[in-house]
C-alpha positions as CSV (number, residue, x, y, z in Angstrom):
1,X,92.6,103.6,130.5
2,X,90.4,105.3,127.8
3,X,88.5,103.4,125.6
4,X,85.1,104.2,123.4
5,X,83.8,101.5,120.8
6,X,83.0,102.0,117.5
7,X,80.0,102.4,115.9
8,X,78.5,102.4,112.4
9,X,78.2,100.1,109.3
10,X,80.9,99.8,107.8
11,X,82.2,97.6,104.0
12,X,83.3,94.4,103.7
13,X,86.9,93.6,104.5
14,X,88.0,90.2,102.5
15,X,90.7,88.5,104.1
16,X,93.1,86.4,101.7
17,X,94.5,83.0,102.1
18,X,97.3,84.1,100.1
19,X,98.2,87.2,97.9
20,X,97.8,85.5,94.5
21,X,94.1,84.7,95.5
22,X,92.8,88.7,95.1
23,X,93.0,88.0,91.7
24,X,89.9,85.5,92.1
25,X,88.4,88.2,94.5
26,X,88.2,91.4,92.5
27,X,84.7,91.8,91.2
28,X,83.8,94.4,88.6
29,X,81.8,96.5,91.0
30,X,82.6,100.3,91.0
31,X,82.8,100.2,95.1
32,X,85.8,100.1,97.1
33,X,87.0,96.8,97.5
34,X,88.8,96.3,101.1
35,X,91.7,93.7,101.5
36,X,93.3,91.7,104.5
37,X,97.0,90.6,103.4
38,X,97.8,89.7,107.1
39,X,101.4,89.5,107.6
40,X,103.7,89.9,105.2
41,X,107.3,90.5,103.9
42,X,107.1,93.9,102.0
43,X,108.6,93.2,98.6
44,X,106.1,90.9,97.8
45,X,103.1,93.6,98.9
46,X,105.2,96.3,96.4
47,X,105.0,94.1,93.9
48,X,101.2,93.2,94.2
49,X,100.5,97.1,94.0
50,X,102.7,97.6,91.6
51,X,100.4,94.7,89.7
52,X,97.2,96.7,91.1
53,X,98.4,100.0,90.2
54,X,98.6,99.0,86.6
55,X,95.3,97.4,86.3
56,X,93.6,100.6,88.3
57,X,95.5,102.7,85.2
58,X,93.9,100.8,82.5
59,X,90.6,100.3,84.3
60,X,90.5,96.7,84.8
61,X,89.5,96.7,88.1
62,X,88.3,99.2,90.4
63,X,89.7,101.0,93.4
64,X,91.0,98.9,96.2
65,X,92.7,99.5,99.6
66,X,95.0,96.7,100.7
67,X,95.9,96.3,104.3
68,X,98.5,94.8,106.0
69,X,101.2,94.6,108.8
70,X,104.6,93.8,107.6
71,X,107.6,91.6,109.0
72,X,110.2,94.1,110.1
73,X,111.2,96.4,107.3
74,X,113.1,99.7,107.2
75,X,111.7,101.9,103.6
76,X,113.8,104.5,101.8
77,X,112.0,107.5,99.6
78,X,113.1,108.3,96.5
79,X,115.2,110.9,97.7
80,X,115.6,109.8,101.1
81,X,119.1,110.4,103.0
82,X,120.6,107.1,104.2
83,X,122.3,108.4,107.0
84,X,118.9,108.6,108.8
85,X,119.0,105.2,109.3
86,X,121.5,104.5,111.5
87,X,124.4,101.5,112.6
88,X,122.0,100.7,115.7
89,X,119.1,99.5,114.1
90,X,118.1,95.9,114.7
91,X,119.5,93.3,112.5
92,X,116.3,91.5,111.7
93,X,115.1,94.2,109.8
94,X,115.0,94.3,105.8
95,X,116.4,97.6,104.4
96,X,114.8,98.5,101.1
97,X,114.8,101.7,98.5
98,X,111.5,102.5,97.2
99,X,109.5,104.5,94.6
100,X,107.3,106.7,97.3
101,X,108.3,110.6,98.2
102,X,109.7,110.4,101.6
103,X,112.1,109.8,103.9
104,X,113.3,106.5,105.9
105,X,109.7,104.7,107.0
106,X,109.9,101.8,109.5
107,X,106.9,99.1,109.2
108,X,106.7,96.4,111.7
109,X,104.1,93.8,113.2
110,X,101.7,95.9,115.6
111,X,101.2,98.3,112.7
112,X,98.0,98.9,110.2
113,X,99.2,99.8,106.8
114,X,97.2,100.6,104.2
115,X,97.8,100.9,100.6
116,X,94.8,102.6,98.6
117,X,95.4,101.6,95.2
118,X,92.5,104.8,93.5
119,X,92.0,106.7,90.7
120,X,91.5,110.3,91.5
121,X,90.0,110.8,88.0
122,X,87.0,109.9,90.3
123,X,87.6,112.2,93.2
124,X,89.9,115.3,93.0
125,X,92.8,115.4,91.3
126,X,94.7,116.9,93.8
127,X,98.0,115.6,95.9
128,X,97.6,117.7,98.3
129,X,93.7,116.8,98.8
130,X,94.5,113.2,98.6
131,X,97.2,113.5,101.4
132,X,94.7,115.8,103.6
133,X,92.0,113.4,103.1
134,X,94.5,110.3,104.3
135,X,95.0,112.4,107.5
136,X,91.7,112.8,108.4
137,X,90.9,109.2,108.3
138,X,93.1,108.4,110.6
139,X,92.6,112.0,112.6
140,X,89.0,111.0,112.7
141,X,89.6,107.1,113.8
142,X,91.8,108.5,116.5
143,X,89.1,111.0,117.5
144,X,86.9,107.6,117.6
145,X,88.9,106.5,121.0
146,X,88.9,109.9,122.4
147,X,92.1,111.2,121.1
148,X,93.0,114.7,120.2
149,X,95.5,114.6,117.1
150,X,96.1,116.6,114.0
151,X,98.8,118.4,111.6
152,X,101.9,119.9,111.9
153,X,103.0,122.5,109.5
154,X,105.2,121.7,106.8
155,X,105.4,117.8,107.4
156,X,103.4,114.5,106.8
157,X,101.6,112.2,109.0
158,X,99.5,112.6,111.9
159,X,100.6,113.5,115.2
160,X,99.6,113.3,118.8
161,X,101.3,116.3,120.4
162,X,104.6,116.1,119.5
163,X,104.6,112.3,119.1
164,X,104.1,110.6,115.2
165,X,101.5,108.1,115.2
166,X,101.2,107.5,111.7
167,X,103.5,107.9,108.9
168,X,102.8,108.8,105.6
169,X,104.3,108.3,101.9
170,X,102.6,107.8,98.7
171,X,103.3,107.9,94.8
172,X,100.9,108.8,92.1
173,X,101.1,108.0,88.4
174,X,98.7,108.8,86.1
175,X,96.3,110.0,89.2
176,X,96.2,106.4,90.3
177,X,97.8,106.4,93.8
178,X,100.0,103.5,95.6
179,X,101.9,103.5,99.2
180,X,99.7,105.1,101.6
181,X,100.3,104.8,105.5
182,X,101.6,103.5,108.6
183,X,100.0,103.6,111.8
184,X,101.4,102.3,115.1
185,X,99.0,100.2,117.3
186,X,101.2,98.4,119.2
187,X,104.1,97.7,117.3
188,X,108.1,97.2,119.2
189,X,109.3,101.1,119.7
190,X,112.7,100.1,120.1
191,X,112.8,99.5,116.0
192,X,112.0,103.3,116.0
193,X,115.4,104.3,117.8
194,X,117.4,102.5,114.7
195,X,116.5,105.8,112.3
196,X,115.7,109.2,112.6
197,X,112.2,108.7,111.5
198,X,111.3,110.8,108.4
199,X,114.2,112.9,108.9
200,X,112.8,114.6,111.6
201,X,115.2,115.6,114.9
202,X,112.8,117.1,117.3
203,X,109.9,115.3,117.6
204,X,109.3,111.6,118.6
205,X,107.2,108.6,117.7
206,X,104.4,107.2,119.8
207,X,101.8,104.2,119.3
208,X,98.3,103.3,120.6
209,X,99.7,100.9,122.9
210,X,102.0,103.8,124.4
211,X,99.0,106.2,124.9
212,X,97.2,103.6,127.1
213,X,94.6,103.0,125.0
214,X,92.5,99.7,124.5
215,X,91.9,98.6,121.1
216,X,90.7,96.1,119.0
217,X,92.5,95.7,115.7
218,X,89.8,94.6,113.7
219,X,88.0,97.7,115.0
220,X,90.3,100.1,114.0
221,X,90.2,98.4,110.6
222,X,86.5,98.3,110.4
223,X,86.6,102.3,111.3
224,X,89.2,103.3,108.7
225,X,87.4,101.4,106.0
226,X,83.9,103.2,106.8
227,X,86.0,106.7,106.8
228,X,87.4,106.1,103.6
229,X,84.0,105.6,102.5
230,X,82.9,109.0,103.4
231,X,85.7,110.7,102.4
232,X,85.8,109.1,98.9
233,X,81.7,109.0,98.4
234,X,82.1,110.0,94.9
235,X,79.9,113.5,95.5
236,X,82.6,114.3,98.3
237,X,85.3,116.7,97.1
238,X,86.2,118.5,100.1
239,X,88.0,117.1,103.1
């Protein structure tokens, strides 16, 4: 079994009693302000960004990164093909159509997601930055616990091999970004064989838990929340 702990400072994650009670949390700093939703249904986490997103657009309230692990819940892109999610799937699972680019998403206890809710005004205002920049947080966070991972050409997401480990899908508006990712920990794989996941044939999915690795979850979100810090210092352009 490989394992390596993490080290560094890293901000403050607040962790909510309830969603409605972020309202009473967001401060008007200009830092990143870090949010535990624990588990949740998804509509009501869309919603909240949608809420966030607005606010962000108008400059109420600075950035902020929500995470949370969701009951089971299959996602549809905007453009997403419903036939890759398919009669086998588990009947436990929501189905819902959604505003990100993408195709069908599952999200699932034993999964990290993380919704940044920024305004690239402050960073580059680039999509195809902002997406890089996602996969190196979680490229670097893997590298944490010893694990090689990276790109592949033409698609989203990070990948171990030719295994997924994290999904990807987001939607900006005005430059102020919502959705984000999904990154398996140790979430049930047999939710995975109910869709084609992203559309992709060839290559398969694969989780923390499946690559033998012990993990704290409260480290990895302590590491993803100091690597979004580097990556959006406001004097950092380049990922």
């Amino acid at each position: 079994m490989n394992t390596l702990p993490l080290v560094g400072i890293a901000p403050k994650l607040i962790e909510l009693d309830s969603t409605d009670s972020i309202w009473e949390n967001i401060s008007g700093t200009d830092e990143i302000q870090y949010f535990w939703l624990g588990r949740q249904f998804y509509q009501p986490i869309w919603e909240l960004q949608k809420q966030l997103h607005a606010k962000r657009v108008y400059g109420e309230i600075s950035d902020v990164i929500l995470l949370v692990e969701h009951e089971h819940v299959y996602t549809f892109g905007k453009n997403a093909d419903t036939n890759n999610l398919l009669n086998s799937k588990p009947k436990n699972a929501e189905v819902v159509q959604i505003d990100r680019g993408g195709e069908v998403t599952y999200h699932g206890p034993g999964q990290l997601v993380c919704y940044p809710i920024i305004d690239l005004h402050d960073y580059k205002m680039s999509v195809s930055w902002y997406m890089r920049m996602l996969e190196n947080v979680v490229i670097d966070c893997l590298q944490s616990y010893g694990i090689e991972s990276g790109r592949k050409e033409g698609l989203t997401g990070v990948w171990v091999g030719d295994d997924k480990i994290c999904a990807m899908g987001v939607r900006l508006s005005r430059w102020v970004t919502m959705h984000g990712f999904a990154f398996n920990l140790n979430p049930d794989m047999t939710y995975f064989d109910g869709m084609i996941p992203c559309g992709i044939f060839e290559y398969g999915v694969t989780s923390l838990q499946e690559l033998d690795i012990h993990f704290s979850s409260i480290d990895i979100q302590t590491e993803i929340m100091k690597l979004f810090n580097n990556y959006l210092s406001k004097n950092t352009n380049e990922v």
